[in-house]
N, C-alpha and C positions, 0 to 999 in steps of 0.2 A: 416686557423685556427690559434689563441694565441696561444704560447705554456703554458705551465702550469706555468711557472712562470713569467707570466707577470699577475697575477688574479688581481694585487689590481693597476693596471696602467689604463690610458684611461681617456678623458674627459667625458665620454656619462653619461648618467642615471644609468646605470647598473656598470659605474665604480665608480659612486659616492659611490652608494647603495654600493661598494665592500671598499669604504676607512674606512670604521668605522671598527675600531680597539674592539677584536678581528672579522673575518670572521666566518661567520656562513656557517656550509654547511649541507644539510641532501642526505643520502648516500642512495640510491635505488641499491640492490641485488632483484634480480629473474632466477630462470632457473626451467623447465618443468622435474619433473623426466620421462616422457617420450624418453627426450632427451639426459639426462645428463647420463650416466652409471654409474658412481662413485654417493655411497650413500651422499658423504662430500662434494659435491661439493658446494651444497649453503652456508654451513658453512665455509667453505675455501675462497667462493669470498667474502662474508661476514666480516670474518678476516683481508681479503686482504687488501679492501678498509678500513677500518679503520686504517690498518696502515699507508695507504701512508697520507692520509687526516693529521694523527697525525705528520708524518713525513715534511707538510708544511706548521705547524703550525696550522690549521683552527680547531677550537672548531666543534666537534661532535652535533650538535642540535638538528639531530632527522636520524632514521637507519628506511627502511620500506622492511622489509624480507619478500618472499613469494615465493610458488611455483606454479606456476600458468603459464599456457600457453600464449605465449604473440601474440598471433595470433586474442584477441580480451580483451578491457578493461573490458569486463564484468566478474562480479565475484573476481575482483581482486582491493578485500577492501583497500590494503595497497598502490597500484596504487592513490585510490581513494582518500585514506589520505592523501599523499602527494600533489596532486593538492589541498585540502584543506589547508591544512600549507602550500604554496605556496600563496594562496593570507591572509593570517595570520600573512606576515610576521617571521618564523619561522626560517628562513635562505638565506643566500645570494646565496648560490651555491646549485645546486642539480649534486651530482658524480653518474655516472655511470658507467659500466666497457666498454661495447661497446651500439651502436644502437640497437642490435638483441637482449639486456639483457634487455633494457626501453619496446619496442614492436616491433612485424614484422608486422602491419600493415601501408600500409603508409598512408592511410586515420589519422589515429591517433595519428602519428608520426607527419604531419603537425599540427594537434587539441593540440597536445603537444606544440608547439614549439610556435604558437599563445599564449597559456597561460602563456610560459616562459616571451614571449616579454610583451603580459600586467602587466607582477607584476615585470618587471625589473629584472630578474633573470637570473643566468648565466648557463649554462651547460658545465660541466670539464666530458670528457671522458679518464679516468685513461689508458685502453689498448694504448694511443694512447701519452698519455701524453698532451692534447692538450683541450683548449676552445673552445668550437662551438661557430660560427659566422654566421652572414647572409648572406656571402661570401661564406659560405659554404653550402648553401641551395639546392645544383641541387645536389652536391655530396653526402651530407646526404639522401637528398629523393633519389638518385640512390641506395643507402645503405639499405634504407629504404626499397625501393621495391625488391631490391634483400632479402632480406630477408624473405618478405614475399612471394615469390616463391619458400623459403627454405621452409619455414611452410608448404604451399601448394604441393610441392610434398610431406610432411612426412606425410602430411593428407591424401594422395593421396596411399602409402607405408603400412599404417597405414589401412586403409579401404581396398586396397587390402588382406590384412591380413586375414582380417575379414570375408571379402569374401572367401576366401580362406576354412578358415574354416566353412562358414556354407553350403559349397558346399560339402565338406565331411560330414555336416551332413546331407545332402539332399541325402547323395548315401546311410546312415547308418554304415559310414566309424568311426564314432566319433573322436574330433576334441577338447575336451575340451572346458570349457561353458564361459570358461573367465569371469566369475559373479566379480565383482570390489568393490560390497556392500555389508555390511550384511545383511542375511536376518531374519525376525523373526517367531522362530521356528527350526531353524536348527543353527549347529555351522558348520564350517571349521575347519576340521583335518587336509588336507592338500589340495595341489592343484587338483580342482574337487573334490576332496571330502567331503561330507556331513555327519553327524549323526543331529540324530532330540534333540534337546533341550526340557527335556522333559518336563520342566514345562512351558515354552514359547508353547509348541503342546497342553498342560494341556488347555491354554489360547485360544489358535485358535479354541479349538474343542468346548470349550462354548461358545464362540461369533458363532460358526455355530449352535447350541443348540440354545441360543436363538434369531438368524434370521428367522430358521427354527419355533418357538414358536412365530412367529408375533411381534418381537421389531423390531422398526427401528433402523439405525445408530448412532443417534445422544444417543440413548438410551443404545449402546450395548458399546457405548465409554465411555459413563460418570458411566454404571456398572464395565466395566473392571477397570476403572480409581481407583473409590473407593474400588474396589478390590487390589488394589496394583498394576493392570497391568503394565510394562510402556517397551518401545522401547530398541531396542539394547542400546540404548546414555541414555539411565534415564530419557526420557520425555515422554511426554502424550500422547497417539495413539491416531488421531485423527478420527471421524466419518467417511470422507472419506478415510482417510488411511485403519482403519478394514473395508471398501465396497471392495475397492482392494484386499486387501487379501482373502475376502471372495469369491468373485469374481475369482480371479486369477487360474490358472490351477497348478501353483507351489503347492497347498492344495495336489491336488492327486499325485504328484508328477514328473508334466509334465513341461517342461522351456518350453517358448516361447520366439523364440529372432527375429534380424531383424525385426522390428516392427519398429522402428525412425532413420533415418542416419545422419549425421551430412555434411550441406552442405557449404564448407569453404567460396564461394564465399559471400553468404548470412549470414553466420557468424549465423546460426541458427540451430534447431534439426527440419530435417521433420518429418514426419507421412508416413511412407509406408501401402501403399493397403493393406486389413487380405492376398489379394493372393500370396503377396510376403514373408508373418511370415513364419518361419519355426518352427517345433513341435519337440519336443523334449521329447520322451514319458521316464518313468523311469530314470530320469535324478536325481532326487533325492526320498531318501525315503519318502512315501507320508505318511501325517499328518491321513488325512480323506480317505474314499474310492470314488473314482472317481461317483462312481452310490448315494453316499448321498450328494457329494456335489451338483451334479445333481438335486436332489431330494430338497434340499433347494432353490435351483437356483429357480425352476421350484415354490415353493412357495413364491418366493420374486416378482418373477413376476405377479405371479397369484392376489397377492394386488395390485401391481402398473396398473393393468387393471380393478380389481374394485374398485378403488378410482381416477380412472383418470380424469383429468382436466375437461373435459366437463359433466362428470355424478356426481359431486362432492355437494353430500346435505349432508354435516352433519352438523346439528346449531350449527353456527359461532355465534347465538347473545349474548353468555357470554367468548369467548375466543377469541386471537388477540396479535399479536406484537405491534402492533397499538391502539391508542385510539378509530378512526372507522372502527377496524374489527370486520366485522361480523354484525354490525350496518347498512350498509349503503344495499337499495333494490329497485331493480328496478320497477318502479311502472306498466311498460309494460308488463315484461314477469316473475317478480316474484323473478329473479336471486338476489342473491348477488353481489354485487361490489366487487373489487378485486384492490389491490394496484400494481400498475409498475410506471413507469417513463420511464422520456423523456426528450431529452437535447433541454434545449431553445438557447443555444448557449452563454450565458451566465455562463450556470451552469446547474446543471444534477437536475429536477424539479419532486417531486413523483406529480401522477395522479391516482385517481381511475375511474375503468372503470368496467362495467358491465358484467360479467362473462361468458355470454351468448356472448355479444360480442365478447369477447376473444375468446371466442372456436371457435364459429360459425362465424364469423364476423357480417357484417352488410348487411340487409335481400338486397340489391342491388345483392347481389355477393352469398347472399343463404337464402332462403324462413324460415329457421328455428334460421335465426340470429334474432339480436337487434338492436334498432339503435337509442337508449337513449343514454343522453349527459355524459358525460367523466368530470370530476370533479378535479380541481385542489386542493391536499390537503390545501396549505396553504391557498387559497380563502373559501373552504370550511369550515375549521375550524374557520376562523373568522368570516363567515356567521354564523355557529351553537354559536361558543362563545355571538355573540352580542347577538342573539334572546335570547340566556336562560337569559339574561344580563336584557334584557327589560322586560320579563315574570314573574322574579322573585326578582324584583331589591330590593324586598326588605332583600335579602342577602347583598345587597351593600353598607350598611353605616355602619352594627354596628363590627367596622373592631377594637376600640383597646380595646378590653379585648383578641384578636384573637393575637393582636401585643403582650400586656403585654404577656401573656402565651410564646410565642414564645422568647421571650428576656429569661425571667425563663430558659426557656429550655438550648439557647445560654448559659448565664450563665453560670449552671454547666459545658456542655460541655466544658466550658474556665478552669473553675474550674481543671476537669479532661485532660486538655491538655500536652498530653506528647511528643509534639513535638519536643523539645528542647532536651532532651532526648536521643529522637530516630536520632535529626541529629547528637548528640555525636556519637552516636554509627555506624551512617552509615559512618562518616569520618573516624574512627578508621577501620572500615572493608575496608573500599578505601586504606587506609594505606599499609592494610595487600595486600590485590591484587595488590598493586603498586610494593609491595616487592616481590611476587611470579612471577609475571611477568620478575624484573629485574634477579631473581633466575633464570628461565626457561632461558635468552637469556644467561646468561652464559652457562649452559649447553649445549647448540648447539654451543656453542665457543670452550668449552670443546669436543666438542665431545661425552659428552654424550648419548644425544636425535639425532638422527635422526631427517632431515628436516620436514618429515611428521608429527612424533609426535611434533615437533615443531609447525607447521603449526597448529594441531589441537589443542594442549593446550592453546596455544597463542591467536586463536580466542575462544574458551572460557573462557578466561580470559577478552579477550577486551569487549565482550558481557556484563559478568558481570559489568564490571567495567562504563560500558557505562547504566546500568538500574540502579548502585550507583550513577551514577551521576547525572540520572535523576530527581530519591528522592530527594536527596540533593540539587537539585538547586530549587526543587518545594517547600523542607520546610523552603530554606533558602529565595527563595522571598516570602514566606509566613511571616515570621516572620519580613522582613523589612518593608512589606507591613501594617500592626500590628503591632505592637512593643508597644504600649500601649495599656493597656485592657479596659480601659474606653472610649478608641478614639474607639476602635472596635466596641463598642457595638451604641455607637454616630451613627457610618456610619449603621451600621444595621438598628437601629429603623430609622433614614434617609428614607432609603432603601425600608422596608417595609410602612412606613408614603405615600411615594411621586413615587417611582416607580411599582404601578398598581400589587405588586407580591399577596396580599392577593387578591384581585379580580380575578388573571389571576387562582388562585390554587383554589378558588370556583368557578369557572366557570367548570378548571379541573373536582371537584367530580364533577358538574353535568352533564357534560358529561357521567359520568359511571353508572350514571341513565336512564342514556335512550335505550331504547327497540330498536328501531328503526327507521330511517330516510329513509324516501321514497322518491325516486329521479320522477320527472315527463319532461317530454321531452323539457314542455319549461322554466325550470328552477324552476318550485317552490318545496320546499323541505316542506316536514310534517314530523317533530319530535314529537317522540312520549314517552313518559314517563313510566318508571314501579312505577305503583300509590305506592305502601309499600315504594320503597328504597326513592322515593323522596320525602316522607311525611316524614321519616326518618332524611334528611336532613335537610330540612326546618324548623324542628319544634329545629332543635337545634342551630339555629341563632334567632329566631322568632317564640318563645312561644305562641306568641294570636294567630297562627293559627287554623281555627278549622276544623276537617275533611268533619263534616255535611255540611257545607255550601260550600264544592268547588266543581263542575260540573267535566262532564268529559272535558269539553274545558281547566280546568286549567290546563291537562296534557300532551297538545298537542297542541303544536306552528308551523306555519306558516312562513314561509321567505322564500324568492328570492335568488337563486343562477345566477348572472350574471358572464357570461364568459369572463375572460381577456385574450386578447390577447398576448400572452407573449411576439411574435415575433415582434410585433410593439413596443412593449413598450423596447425590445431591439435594435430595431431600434432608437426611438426618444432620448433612452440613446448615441448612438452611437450619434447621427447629435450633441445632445448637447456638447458632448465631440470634434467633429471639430470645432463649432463654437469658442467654447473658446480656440481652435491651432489657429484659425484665428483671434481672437481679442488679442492674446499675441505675435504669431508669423503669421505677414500678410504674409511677404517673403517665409513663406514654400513651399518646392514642393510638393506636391500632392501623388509622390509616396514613399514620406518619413511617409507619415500615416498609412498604415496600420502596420508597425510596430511598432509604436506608441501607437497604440489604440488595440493593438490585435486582426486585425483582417482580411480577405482576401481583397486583389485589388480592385475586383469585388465589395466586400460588401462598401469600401471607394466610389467607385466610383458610386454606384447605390445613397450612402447618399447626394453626393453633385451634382447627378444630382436632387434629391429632393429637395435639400436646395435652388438650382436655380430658380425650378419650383415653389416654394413657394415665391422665390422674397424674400428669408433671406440671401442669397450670392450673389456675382458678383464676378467675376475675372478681374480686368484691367492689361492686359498686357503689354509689354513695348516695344514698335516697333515691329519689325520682331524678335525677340529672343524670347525665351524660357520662362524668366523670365516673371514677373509680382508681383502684389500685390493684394490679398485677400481681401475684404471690407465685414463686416458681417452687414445688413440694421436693425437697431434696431425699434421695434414698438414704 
């Protein structure tokens, strides 16, 4: 290793990057309060390293404090920042106090050390007084993995613990419940102990009131919401979080623990077997009585078996997240179609499919399936778009008195634009959070705060400060993007004149006209109209309509749904994508492609035995070696 004052010597890259006057260096502190026993400790090494940094000279450029176990980079945002100002340019040096304080994994410890060398960056180890080198690589990674066999027995220390104690509650010995979170509905008085919060209990006992009264989830979150409910932190309960709690046996006052372990190897949380949970009856004061939360249970279910998936009629034809829910029907068996998806390997593609199919499958594999065709949204929607397109095209021309209206509107909205405004005022509030923040790290220098409360003000501060910034850079490229109101309104009418949007939003309403779309096995589709809404429509683009004289065929269109193959036409994107590696770069190896193109060996090599077989490639090699050259046979 360099010693620490040789940082601004050396011919390489990284001494270059180090001659520019002054040295930037940003300073990484971490330690696990699991580990550390002293409350001050991260504020002490914290301290530390600032003073030596100041003591040799190098300007401070960025400090990234946390407490966070270094046994994996997950979770550990200020880790993460730093590898971001690291390719930012942000600083020359990144300080650390040892190896075991950056991480003890050594998988990561190398992933580190990769990123130091592509952004030319140095790493200074203050315990040690010395520069890491690439001389120093066996002995670092020796450092590395001992360390993370330090982690690994304290993981190991740590879970016998734990074990420990739920084996004393397994005899009824009690052992204390070690709870690490709040929970909502009870406070902590002291260790293990609980009283009920009583207006958090106020809260739990009406969301089990109205589960018990047939609301679902999504309905019993957004009543509490507007009731003022909100979580221990002052945010919003969410529908699955009130399912949990309702759910949970914590209500009558029962803990269940050992349920997920933490496995170091894997660097993940398992799921243990219900046979391995242990119960924990009267562990805390219960909210509700164990026989009613029962009693709603037993009604939550008793809905979810009569509305389950495969017995599911209730008319979908006027409700939907979707523009064809509810709409689209099987012409075989009668069902609804039903929206999922499915990855083409390009990208994750919705599908509707036949509901009957889904439950039941296809009558191959059970006499009471389906086995009608499967429907790609975007193919289908352009199908339905063009037909109402052709049916009705006399929606299609009389588009600008549709445009003038629409300008009008623009207009005032410009008129009342308080964008400018609102970005005053967001930079002023960025101001203030910049200043609370730099407040907040003095006080963990002070000694004030505590690590933890540091940890947690800190990251609610960066939160905020990172959804200011987001405003602000959307109304400030808003406003570069615009900056004149007369050039705005130019690209608008443009906009609407030449880019298809007044057709694509009439096309929209009449889509929300139609009843029903009947699917048939070999692709033909019958749309079908509700005569009032769509005479509704039409009569207010094109007044000489007249009722008497349209039959029922004007409200019910015919068209072809043909199925595209996604997989081929991911495929013919792929070959076209080699061919042009091989008309820019003949010399390529072959196994430089698929990282190239994104995509497996196998999938490269399946393409250009295609491209061969097609007489669109050749490979001429060059003697007995390896090499060659690529020739792509042009039509």
């Amino acid at each position: 290793m360099e010693t620490g004052s040789s940082c601004r010597g050396g011919g390489s890259v990284a001494g270059s990057t180090l001659s520019r006057q002054p040295t930037r260096v940003g300073i990484y502190n971490r330690c696990s309060t699991e580990e550390e026993a002293q409350k001050n400790a991260l504020a002490v090494q914290a301290e530390e390293s600032r003073e030596i940094a100041q003591r040799k000279g190098w300007i401070i450029a960025a400090q990234y404090i946390e407490s966070e176990s270094g046994t994996s980079v997950k979770n550990r945002t200020e880790y993460q920042r730093l590898l971001d100002d690291m390719e930012k340019d942000v600083f020359d040096i990144v300080m650390i106090k040892s190896i075991d304080r950056l991480m003890r994994s050594a998988k990561d410890w190398y992933l580190f050390l990769s990123k130091l060398t592509e952004n030319n960056r140095r790493l200074y180890i203050y315990l040690e007084d010395k520069f890491y080198t690439p001389d120093d690589s066996l002995i670092s990674g020796i450092k590395a993995i001992l360390a993370e066999e330090f982690s690994r027995d304290l993981s190991k220390k740590i879970k016998n613990s734990h074990h420990r104690r739920q084996e004393l509650h397994r005899q009824s010995k009690g052992a204390g419940l070690n709870i690490t979170r709040p929970m909502f509905g009870w406070d902590k008085v002291e260790k293990d102990v609980y009283v009920i919060n009583e207006a958090e209990a106020e809260a739990y006992r009406a969301a089990f009131m109205l589960a018990g009264e047939g609301k679902g989830f999504y309905v019993i979150a957004n009543e509490m919401y507007d009731n003022g409910v909100r979580s221990k932190s002052g945010k919003r309960i969410s529908a699955i979080q009130w399912r949990k709690m309702i759910y949970s046996p914590r209500a009558h006052g029962t803990m269940v623990i050992h349920q997920r372990e933490y496995d170091f190897d894997s660097k993940k949380m398992k799921t243990l077997p219900p046979e391995e949970w242990i119960y924990i009856e009267d562990a805390l004061p219960p909210i509700v009585s164990k026989e009613y939360q029962e009693e709603v249970l037993k009604e939550i279910s008793a809905r979810r078996i009569d509305c389950r998936f495969g017995e599911y009629t209730r008319d979908m034809s006027r409700v939907g997240m979707y523009d064809l829910s509810g709409k689209l029907y099987c012409a075989i068996c009668g069902s609804v179609y039903y929206r999922t998806s499915f990855s083409s390997g390009l990208r994750r593609l919705p599908e509707w499919k036949c509901s009957t199919a889904l439950a039941k499958g296809r009558t191959a594999s059970n006499k009471e399936g389906c086995d009608n065709i499967n429907l790609i949204e975007e193919t289908i929607n352009e199908v339905v778009e063009r037909a109402c397109k052709e049916q009705y095209e006399s929606l299609f021309g009389t588009q600008q008195n549709i445009i003038d209206e629409t300008l009008a509107a623009v207009k005032k909205a410009f008129r009342d634009d308080q964008s400018e405004k609102e970005l005053v005022r967001l930079k002023k509030e960025l101001e203030k959070l910049d200043r609370k923040k730099k407040i907040l790290f003095e006080k963990l220098m002070n000694e004030t705060i505590q690590d933890l409360e540091f940890k947690e003000y800190n990251e609610e501060l960066g939160r905020q400060i990172a959804q200011l910034s987001e405003k602000i850079g959307a109304l400030e490229e808003k406003s570069s993007t615009y900056a004149d109101y007369e050039i705005r309104l130019t690209a608008i009418r443009e906009f609407l004149q030449t880019g298809g949007a007044v057709d694509r939003a009439k096309t929209k309403d009449l889509v929300t006209r139609i009843d029903r779309i009947v699917v048939y096995p070999d692709g033909k589709i019958e749309i079908l109209f509700n005569r009032v809404k769509l005479l509704g429509l039409l009569k207010i683009y094109d007044g000489s309509i007249i009722e008497e004289q349209l039959n029922e065929q004007f409200f019910r269109i015919t068209a072809k749904y043909v199925h595209t193959n996604i997989y081929r036409e991911r495929r013919d994107v792929v070959n076209e994508k080699i061919l042009d590696i091989f008309r820019k770069d003949p010399h390529v190896y072959a196994k430089d492609l698929p990282e190239r193109l994104g995509v497996s060996y196998s999938y490269v090599n399946t393409s250009i035995k295609e491209l061969k077989r097609e007489g669109r490639i050749r490979h001429k090699q060059n003697g007995f070696t390896h090499d060659g050259t690529w020739e792509v046979i042009e039509e």
